[in-house]
N, CA, C and O atoms as a printed pandas DataFrame, in Angstrom:
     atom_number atom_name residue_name chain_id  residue_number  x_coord  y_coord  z_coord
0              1         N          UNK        A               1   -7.519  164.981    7.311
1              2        CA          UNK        A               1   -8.939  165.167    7.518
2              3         C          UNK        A               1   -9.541  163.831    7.931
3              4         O          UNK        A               1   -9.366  162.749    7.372
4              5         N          UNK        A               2  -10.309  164.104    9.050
5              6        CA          UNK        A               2  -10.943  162.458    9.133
6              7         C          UNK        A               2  -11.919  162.267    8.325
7              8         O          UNK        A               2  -12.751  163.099    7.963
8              9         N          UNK        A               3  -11.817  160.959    7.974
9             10        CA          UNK        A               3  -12.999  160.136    7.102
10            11         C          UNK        A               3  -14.844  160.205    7.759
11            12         O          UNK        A               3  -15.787  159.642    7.203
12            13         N          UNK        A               4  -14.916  160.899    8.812
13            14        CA          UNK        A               4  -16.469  161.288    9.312
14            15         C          UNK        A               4  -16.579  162.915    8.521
15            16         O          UNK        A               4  -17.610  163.305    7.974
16            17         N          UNK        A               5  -15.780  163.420    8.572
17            18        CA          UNK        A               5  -15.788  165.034    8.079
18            19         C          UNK        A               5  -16.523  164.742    6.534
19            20         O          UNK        A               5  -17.450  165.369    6.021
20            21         N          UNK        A               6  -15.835  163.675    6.045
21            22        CA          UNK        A               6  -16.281  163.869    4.884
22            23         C          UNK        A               6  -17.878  163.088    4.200
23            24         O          UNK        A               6  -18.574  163.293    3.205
24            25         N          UNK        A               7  -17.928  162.078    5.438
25            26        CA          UNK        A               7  -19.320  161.439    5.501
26            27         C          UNK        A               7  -20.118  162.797    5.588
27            28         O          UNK        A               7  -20.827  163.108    4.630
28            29         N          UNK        A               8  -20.055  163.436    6.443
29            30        CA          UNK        A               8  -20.865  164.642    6.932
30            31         C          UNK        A               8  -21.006  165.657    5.785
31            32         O          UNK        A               8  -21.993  166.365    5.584
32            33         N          UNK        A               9  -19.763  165.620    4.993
33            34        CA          UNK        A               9  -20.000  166.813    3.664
34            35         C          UNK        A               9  -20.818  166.133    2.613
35            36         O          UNK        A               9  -21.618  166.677    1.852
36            37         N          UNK        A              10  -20.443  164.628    2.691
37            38        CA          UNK        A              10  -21.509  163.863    1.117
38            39         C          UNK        A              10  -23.142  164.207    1.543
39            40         O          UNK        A              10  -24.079  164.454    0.783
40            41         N          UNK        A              11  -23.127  164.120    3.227
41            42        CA          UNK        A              11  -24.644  164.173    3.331
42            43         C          UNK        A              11  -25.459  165.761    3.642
43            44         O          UNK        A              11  -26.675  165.877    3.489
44            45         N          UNK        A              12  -24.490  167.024    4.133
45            46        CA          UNK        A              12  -25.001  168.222    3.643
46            47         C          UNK        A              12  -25.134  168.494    2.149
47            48         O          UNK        A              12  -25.922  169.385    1.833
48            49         N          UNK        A              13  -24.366  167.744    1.028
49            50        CA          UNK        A              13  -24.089  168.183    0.007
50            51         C          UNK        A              13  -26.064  167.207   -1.026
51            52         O          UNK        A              13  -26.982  167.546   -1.773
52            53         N          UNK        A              14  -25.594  166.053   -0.313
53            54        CA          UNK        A              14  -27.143  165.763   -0.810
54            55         C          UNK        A              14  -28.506  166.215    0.119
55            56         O          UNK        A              14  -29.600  165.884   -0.337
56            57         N          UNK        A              15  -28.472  166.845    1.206
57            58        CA          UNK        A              15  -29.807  167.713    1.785
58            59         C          UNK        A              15  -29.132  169.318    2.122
59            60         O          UNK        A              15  -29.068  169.985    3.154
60            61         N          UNK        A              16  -28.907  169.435    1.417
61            62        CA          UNK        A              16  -28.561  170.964    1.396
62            63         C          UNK        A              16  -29.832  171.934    2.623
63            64         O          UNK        A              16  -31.062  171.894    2.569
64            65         N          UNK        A              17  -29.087  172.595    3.467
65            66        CA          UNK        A              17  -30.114  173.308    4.643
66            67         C          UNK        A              17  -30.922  173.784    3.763
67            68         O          UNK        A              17  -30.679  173.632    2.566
68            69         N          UNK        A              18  -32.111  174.495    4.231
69            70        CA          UNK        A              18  -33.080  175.500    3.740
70            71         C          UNK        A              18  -32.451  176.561    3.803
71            72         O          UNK        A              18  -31.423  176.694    4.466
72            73         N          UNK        A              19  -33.157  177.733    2.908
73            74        CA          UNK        A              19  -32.502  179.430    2.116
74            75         C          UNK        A              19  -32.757  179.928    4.094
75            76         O          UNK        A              19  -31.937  180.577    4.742
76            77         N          UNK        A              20  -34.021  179.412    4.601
77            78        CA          UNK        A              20  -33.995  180.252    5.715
78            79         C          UNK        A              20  -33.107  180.087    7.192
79            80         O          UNK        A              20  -32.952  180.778    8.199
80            81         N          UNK        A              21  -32.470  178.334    6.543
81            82        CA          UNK        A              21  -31.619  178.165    8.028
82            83         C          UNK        A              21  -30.132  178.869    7.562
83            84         O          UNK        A              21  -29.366  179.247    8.448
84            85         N          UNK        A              22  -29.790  179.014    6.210
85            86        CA          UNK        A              22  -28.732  179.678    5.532
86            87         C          UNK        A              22  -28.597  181.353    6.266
87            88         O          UNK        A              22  -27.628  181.672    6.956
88            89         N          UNK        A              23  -29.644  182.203    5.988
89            90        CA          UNK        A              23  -30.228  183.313    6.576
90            91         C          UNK        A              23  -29.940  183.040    7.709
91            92         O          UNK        A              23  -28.865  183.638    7.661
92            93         N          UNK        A              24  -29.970  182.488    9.121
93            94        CA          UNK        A              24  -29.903  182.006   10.465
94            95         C          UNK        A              24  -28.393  181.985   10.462
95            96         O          UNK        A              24  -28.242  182.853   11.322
96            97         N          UNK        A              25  -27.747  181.802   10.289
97            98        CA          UNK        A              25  -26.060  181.217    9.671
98            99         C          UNK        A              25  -25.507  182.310    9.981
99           100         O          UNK        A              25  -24.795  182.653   10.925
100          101         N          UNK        A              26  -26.242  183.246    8.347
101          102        CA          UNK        A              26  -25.408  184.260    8.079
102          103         C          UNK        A              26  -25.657  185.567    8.670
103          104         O          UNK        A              26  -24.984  186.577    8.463
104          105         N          UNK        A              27  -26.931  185.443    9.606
105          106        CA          UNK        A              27  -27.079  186.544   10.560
106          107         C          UNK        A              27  -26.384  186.729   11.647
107          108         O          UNK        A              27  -25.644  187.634   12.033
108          109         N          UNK        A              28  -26.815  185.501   12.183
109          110        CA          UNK        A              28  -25.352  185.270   13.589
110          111         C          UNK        A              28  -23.952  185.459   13.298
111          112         O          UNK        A              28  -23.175  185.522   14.250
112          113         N          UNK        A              29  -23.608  185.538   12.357
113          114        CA          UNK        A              29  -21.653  185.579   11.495
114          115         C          UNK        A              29  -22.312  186.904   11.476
115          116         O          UNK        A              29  -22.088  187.252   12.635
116          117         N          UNK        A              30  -22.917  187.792   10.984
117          118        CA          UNK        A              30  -22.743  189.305   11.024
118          119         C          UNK        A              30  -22.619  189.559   12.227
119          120         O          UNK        A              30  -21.460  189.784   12.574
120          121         N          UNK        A              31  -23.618  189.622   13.234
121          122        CA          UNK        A              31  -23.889  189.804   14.535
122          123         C          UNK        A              31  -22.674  189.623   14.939
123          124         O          UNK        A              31  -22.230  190.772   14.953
124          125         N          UNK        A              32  -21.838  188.925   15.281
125          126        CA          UNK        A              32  -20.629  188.259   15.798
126          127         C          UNK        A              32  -19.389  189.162   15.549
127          128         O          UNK        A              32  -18.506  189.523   16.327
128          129         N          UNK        A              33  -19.650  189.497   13.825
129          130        CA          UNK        A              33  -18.793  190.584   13.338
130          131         C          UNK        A              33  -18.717  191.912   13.739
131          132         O          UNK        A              33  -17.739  192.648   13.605
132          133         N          UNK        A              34  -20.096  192.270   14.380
133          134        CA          UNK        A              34  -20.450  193.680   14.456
134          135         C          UNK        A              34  -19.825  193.583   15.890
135          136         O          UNK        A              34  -18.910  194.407   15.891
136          137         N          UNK        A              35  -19.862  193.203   16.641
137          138        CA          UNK        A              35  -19.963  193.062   18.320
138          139         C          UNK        A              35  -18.330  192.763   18.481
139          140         O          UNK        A              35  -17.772  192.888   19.571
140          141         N          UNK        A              36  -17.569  192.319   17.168
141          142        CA          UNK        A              36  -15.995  192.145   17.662
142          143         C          UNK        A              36  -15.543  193.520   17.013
143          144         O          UNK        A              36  -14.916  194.325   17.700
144          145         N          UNK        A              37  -15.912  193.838   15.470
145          146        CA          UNK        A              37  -16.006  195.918   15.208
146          147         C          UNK        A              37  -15.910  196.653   15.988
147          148         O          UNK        A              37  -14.914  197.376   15.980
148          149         N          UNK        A              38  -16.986  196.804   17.093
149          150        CA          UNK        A              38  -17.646  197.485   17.905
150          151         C          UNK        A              38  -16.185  197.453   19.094
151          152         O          UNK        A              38  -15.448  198.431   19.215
152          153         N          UNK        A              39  -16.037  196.477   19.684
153          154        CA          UNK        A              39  -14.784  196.176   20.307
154          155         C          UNK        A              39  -13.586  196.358   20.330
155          156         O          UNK        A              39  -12.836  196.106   21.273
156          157         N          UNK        A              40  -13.252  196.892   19.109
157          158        CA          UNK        A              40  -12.129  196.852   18.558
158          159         C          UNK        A              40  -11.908  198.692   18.271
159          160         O          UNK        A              40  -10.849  199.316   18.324
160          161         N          UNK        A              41  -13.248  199.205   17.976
161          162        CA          UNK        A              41  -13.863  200.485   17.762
162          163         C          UNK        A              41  -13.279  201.412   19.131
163          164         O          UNK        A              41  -12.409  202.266   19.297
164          165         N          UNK        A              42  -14.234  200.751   19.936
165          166        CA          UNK        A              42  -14.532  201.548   21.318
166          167         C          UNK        A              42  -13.746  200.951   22.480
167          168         O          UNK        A              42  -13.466  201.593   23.492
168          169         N          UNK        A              43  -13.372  199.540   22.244
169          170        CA          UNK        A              43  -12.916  198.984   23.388
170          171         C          UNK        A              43  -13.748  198.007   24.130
171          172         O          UNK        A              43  -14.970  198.031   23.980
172          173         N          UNK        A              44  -13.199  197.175   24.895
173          174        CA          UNK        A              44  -13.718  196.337   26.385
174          175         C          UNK        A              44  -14.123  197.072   27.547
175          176         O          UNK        A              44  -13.400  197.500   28.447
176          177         N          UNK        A              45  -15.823  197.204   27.373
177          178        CA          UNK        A              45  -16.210  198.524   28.631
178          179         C          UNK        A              45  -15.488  198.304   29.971
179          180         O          UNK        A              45  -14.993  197.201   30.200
180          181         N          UNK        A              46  -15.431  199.003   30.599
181          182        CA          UNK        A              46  -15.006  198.904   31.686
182          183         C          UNK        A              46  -15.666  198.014   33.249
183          184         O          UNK        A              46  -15.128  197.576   34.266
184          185         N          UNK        A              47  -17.328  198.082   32.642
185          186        CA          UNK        A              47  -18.435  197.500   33.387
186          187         C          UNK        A              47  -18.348  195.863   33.555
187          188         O          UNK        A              47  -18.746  195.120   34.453
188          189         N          UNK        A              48  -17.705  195.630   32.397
189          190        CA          UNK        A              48  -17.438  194.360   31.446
190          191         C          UNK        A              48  -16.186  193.211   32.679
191          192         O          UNK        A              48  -16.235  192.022   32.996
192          193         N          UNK        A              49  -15.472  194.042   32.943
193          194        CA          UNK        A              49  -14.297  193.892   33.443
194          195         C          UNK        A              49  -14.238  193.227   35.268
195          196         O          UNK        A              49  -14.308  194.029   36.199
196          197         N          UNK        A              50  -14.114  191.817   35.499
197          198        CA          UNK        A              50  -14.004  191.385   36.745
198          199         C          UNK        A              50  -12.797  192.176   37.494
199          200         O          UNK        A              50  -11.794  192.658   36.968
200          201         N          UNK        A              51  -13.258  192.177   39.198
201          202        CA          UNK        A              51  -12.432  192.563   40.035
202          203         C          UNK        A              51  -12.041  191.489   40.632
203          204         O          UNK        A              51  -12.878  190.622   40.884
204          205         N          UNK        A              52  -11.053  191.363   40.890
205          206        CA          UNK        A              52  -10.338  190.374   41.805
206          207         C          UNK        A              52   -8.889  190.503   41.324
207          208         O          UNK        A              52   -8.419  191.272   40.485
208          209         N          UNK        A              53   -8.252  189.482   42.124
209          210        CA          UNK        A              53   -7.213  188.634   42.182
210          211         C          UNK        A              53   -6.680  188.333   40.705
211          212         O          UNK        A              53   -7.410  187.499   40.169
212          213         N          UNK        A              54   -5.354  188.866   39.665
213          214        CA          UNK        A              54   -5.609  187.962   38.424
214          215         C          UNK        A              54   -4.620  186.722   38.559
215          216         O          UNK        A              54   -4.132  186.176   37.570
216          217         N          UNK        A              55   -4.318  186.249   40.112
217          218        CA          UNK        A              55   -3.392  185.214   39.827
218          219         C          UNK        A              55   -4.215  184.269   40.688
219          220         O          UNK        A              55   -3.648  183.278   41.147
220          221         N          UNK        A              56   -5.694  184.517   40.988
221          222        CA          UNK        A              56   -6.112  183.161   42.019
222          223         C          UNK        A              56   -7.140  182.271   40.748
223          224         O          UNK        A              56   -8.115  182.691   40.126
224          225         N          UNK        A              57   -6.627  181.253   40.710
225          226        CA          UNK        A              57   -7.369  180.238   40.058
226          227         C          UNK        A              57   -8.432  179.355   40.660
227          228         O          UNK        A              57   -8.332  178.712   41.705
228          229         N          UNK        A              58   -9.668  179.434   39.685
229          230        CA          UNK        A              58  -10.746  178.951   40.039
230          231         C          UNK        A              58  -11.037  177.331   40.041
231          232         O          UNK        A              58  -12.132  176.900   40.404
């Protein structure tokens, strides 16, 4: 582990975020969850899906 990782944990650990940026966090991690569910559910639409070439590199 580098020695900045842990600078960075002493100083979240003494200003701990606010309850509402926590909420912000843990909405986007649901959201994220639901939309890979959903994917996994129904599939990669088809609309979703580029046409071309899959061996020409950009």
């Amino acid at each position: 582990m580098n020695p900045i990782w842990l600078l960075r944990a002493k100083r979240l650990l003494q200003n701990p975020p606010s309850a509402a940026r926590v909420k912000l966090g843990l909405a986007i991690a649901a959201i994220c969850l639901a939309l890979y569910g959903y994917e996994l559910l129904f599939g990669w639409p088809e609309w979703l899906t580029p046409n071309g070439n899959p061996r020409r590199r950009f």
